[in-house]
Structure formats: C-alpha cells, structure tokens
C-alpha positions as CSV (number, residue, x, y, z in Angstrom):
1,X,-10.4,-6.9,-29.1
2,X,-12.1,-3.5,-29.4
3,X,-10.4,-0.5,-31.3
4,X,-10.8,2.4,-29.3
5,X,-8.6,6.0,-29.1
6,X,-6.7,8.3,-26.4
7,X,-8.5,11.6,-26.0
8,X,-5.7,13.2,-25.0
9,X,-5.5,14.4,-28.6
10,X,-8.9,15.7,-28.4
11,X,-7.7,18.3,-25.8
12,X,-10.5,21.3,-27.0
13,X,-13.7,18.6,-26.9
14,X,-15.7,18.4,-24.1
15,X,-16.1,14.7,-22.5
16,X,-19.8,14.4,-24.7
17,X,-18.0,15.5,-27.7
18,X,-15.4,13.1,-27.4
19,X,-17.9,10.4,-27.2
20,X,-20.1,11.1,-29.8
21,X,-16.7,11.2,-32.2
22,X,-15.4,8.0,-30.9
23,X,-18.9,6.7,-31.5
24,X,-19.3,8.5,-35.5
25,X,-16.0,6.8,-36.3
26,X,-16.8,3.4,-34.9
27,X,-15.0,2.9,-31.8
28,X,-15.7,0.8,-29.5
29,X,-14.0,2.2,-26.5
30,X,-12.2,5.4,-24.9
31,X,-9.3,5.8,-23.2
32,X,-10.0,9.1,-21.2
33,X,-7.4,11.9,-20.3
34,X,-8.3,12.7,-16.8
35,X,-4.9,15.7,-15.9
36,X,-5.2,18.2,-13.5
37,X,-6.8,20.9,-15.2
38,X,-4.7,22.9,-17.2
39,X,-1.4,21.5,-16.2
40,X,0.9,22.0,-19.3
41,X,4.0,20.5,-18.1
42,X,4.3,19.1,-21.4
43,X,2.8,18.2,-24.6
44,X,-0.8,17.0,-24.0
45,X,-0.8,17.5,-20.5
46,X,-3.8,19.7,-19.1
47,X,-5.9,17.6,-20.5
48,X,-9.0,16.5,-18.5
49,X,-11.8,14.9,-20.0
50,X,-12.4,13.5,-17.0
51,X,-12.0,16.4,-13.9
52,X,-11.2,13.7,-11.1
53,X,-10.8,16.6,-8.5
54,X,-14.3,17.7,-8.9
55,X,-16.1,14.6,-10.0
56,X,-19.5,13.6,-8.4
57,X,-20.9,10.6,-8.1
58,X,-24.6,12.1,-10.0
59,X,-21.9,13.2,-12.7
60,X,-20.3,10.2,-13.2
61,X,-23.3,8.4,-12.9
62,X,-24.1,10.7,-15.8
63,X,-20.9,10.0,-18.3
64,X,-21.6,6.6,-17.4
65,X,-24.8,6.6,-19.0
66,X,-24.2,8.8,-21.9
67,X,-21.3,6.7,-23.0
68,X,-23.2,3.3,-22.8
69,X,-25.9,5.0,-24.8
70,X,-23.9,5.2,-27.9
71,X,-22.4,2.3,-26.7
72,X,-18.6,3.1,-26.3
73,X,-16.5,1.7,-23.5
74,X,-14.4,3.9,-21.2
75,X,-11.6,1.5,-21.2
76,X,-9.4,3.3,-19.2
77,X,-8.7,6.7,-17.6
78,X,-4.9,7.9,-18.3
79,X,-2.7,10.4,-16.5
80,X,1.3,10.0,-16.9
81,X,2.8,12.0,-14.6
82,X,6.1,11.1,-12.6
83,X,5.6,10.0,-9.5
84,X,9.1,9.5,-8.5
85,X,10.8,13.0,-9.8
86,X,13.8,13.8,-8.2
87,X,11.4,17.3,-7.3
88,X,9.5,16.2,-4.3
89,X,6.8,18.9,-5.1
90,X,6.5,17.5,-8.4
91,X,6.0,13.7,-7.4
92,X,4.1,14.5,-4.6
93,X,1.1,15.9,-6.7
94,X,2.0,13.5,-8.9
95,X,0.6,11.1,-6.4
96,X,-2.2,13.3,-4.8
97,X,-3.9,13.3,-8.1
98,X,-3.6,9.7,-9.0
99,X,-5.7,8.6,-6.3
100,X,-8.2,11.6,-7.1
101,X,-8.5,9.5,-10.7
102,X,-8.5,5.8,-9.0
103,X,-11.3,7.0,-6.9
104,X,-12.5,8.9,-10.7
105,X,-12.5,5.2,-12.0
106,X,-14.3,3.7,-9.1
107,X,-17.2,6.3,-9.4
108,X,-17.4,5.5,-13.0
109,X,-16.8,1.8,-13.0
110,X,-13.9,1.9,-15.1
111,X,-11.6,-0.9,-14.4
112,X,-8.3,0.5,-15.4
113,X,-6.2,3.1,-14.4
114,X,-2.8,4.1,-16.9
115,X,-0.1,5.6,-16.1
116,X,3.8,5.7,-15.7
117,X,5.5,4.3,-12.8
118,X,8.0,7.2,-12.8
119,X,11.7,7.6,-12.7
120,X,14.4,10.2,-10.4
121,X,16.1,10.6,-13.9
122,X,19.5,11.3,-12.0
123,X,19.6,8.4,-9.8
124,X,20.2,4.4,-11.4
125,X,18.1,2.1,-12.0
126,X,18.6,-0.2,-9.0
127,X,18.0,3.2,-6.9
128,X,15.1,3.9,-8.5
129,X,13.3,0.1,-8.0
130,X,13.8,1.0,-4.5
131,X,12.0,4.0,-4.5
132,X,9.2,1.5,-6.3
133,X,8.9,-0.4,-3.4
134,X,8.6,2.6,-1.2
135,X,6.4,4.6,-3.2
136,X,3.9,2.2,-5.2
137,X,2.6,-0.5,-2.7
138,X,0.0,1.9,-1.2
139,X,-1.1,3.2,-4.3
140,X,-1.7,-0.3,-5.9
141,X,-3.2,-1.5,-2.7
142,X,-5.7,1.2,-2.7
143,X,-6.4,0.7,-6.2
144,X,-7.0,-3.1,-5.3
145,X,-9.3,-2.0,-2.8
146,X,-11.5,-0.1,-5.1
147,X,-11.4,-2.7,-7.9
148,X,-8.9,-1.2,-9.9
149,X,-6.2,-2.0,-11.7
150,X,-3.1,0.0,-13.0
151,X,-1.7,-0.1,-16.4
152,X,1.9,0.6,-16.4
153,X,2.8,2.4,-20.2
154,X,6.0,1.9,-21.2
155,X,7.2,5.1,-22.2
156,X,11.2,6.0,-20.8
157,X,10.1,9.8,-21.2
158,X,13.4,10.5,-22.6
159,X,12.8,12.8,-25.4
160,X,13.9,16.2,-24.4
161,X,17.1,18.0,-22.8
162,X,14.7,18.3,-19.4
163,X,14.0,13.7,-19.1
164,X,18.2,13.3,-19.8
165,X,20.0,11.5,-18.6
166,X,17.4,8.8,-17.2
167,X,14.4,9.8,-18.4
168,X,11.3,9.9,-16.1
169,X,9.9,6.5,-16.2
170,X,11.7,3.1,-15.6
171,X,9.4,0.6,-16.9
172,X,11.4,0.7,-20.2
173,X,12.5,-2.9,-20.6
174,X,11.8,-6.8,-20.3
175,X,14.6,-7.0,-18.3
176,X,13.4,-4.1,-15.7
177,X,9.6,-4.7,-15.7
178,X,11.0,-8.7,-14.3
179,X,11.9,-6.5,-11.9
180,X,9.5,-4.1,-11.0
181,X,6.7,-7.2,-11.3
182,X,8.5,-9.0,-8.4
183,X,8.4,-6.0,-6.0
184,X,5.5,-5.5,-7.2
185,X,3.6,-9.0,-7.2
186,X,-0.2,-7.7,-7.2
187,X,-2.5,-9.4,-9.5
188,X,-4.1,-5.7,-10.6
189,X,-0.7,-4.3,-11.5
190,X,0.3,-4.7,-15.0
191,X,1.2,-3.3,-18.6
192,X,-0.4,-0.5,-20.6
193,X,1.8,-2.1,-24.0
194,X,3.2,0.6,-26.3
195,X,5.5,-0.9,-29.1
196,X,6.6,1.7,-30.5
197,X,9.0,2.3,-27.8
198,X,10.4,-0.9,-28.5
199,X,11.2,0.2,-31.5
200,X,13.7,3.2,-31.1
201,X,15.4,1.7,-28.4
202,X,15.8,-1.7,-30.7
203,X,14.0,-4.0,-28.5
204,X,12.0,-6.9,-30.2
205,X,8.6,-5.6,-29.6
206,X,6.8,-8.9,-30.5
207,X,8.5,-11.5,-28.1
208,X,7.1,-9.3,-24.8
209,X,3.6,-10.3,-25.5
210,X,4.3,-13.8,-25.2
211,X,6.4,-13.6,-21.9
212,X,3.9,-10.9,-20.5
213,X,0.6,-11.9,-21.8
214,X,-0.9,-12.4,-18.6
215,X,0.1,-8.4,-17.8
216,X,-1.4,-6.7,-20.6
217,X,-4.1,-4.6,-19.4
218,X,-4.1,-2.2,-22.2
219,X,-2.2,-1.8,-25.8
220,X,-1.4,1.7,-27.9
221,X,-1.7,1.8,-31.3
222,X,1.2,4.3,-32.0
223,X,3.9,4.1,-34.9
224,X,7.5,4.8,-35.0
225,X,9.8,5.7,-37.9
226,X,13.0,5.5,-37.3
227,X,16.0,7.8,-39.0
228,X,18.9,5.8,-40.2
229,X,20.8,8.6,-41.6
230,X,20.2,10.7,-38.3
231,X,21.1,7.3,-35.9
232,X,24.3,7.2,-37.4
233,X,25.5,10.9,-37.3
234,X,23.8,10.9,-33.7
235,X,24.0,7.4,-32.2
236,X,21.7,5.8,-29.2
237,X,23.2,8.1,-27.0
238,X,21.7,11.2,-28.5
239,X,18.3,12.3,-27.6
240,X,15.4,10.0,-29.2
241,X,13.7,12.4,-31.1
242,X,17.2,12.8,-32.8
243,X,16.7,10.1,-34.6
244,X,13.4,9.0,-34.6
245,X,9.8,10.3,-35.2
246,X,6.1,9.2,-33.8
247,X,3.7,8.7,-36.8
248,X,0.4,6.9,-37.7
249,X,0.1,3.5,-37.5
250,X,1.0,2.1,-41.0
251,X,3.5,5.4,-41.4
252,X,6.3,3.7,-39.3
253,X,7.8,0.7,-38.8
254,X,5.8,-1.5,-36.6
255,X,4.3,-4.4,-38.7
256,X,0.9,-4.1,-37.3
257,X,0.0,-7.7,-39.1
258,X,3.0,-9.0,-37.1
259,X,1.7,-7.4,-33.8
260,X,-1.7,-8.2,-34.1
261,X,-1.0,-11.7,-34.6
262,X,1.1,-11.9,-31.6
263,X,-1.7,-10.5,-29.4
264,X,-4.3,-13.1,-31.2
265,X,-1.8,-15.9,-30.1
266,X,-2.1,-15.4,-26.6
267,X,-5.5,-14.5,-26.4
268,X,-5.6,-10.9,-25.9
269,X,-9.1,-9.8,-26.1
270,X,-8.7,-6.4,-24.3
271,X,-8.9,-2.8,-25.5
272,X,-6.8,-1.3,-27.3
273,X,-6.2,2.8,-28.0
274,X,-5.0,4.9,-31.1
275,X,-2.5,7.1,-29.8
276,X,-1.8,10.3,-32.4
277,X,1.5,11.9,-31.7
278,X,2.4,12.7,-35.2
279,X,3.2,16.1,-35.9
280,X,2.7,16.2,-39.6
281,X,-1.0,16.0,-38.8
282,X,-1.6,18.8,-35.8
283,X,-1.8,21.7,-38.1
284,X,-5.6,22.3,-37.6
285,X,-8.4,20.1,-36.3
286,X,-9.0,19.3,-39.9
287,X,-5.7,17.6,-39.4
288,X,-6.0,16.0,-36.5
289,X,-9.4,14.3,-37.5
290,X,-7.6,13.0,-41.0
291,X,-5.0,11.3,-38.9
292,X,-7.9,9.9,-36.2
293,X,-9.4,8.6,-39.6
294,X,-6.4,7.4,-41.4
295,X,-5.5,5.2,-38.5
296,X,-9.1,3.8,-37.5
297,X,-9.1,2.8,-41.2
298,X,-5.5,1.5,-41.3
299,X,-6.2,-0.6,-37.9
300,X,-9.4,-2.1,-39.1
301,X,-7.0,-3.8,-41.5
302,X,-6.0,-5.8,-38.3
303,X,-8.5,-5.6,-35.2
C-alpha cells in the first residue's frame, strides 16, 4: 500500500513542483488534479496539474519520465465534476472534459481515472440511476477501451445551499452503489473510497471494505469531526457542514488503526491519497505544508 497525496491542494505548483514535494516528503505516489483550467466552480476546482486539453504525447512522455525519476507513482488523475446536473450545459462539459483526461491517462499510462458519478440534485434517486445507465455506459466503455479504469469517490456533494436538496453525486451509499454496480457491471468501474463521508452521514465506514473489496481502486485519507452540540440544535436534515468539519487525519473521528486494518484484511495493496480540506490549516502555504506534514507523519503510523 503506498501513501501518496491529492494535488488538488497544491493548486499554485507547477506539475514538477508537485513531484519533487511528494518525492521530499516520501510519497510514493500522486493523485493528479487534471480541471479545466481555471474553472472555479468551487473550492479546489481550476486546478490542473495535468492540462488534458492541451496534452501531448512528447509532454506526457515527459511527466512520465520525470516522475519515475524520483520514483513517485501517478496513481490516478482526478476531476469531480457532475456529469448529470440538472444544467445540461454544465453536465455536458462535464462529460467533454472527462474523456479529454481518460485519453490524459492513456498518454501517460495512468491506470485510473476519479471522479464523481454525478447527481440532478432535484430529481430522486431511482430517476437519477436511470440517467446512470443513459449517461455512463459510453464513458466506461471508452475508458475500457483505452485501459482505464474509473474510480467512483464517494462524496454526496451536499455541503452548501447550491448541492440541496440532493446533492450532486449519488454514489453515497452501500445500499445505492448495489445499485449503480449492477447497471453498471464493467470490471474497470469501481470505488475511489472516502470514509469520511461515512462518517457524517452515520454509516459504518469499516464494514464497506469487506463487502466492496474487489471495487476499491483508490482510498482518501481525509478526517471528519463531527459537532454534537451543532447536530442536535441542527439535525441530519441541515446542511453538513452545519454540523460537521473536514480535518487531518488523526484530528477527527475516523480510527485510522481500525481502517487500516480493514483494508490489510482484504488485501488491499493499492494507493492511497491524503486529501487536505481542513480549513484551520490554509492560512498561508506555510500552513498548508504543516498539515501535508502532520498527516504524512500521522499515516505512517498506519501504512
């Protein structure tokens, strides 16, 4: 299992400077940002280590070789868009650019795209799965095609007044990814595994590895801390970020021992990334690179 870190936080380095920092702090593997340039729809996006829409294949050749130099994996390239918004504009580029990073993957020989499957946050689930099965055949298909697979994160995007009431990606659940994985029955389709989702909306965020082992292409490293005092003035129906707060791995909840173990059980000998989202640390870059540090440190603990 390699420790490794999404560079999404990184959002001012250039792709060589993100390498070389993965590589001074030990990591063994990247999971590349690769947005449509400077599309700030929301936090972190705009990001774009990786410029899919203008990548060569003597440049990728290039990041190829500069990574494997200092011997750090590209474990994935990551956009989260939604590709099902109820705005057709919206899902439509959604769409356009992630082919533009499967082929970004191909060029580079990275075997995994991540993503969100997406969610028309006004329409039910069961209307939504059938936009699934519309929309995401062709895309995993031409994934397939190009040996690549797609990492599903399990993010709702429910956090602000915008994602309510359905947030803007489905694969939230056990009980929906059963689902989704039987419209969607292709052996490079799976899970990028975040539990700290799990967390807020007071799933078991162990038992999933066992029942989806075989579907875990990817796992974040990303804490939760939940509010007590706040969940009981607000309840579940509130926005999450009424009541809960991203931190650092080993600032929240998660009982990374517990976690780690799970994955050891079953075998899981993939990459893993760090994902910072905790706002008590994004003062300054001084900031930022104490919590990169805190939780490389933390997680060696465990991986």
């Amino acid at each position: 299992m390699k420790l490794g870190l999404l560079s999404a936080i990184l959002a001012d380095m250039s792709y060589e400077e993100v390498i070389d920092y993965a590589a001074a702090r030990g990591l063994g593997c990247v999971e590349l940002a690769a947005w449509p340039k400077g599309d700030g729809a929301r936090r972190y996006a705009g990001v774009a280590h990786v410029d899919a829409e203008r990548l060569t294949p003597t440049r990728a050749e290039a990041m190829r070789t500069y990574a494997a130099e200092r011997q750090v994996e590209i474990s994935a390239l990551g956009y989260y868009p939604n590709p099902l918004s109820a705005n057709t504009e919206v899902a439509d580029r959604a769409i356009a650019h992630l082919y533009r990073v499967i082929d970004a993957a191909q060029l580079m020989n990275v075997p995994l795209v991540t993503t969100f499957l997406g969610r028309d946050q006004y329409r039910t689930v069961a209307e939504n799965l059938k936009s699934v099965a519309e929309v995401w055949p062709p895309i995993i298909e031409y994934a397939r095609d190009r040996g690549i697979r797609i990492g599903i994160e399990n993010c709702p995007m429910l956090f602000t007044d915008d994602e309510w009431p359905g947030g803007q990606n489905i694969m939230t659940s056990p009980a929906v990814w059963r689902q989704v994985f039987d419209i969607l029955d292709y052996d490079n389709f799976g899970l990028n595994y975040d539990p700290s989702h799990f967390v807020w909306q007071m799933l078991d965020y162990l038992k999933p590895i066992y029942e989806f082992q075989d579907k875990l292409f990817l796992v974040h490293f990303k804490d939760i801390k939940l509010l007590p005092e706040r969940l009981a003035d607000v309840g579940t129906m509130a926005t999450p970020l009424s009541y809960m707060v991203p931190k650092l791995p080993g600032y929240g909840d998660i009982d990374w021992g517990r976690f780690v173990s799970a994955l050891s059980d079953v075998g899981y000998a993939g990459n893993t990334s760090i994902e910072i989202e905790d706002k008590a640390f994004e003062a300054d870059d001084t900031q930022v690179d104490a919590a990169i540090r805190h939780s490389v440190r933390y997680m060696r603990n465990f991986v």
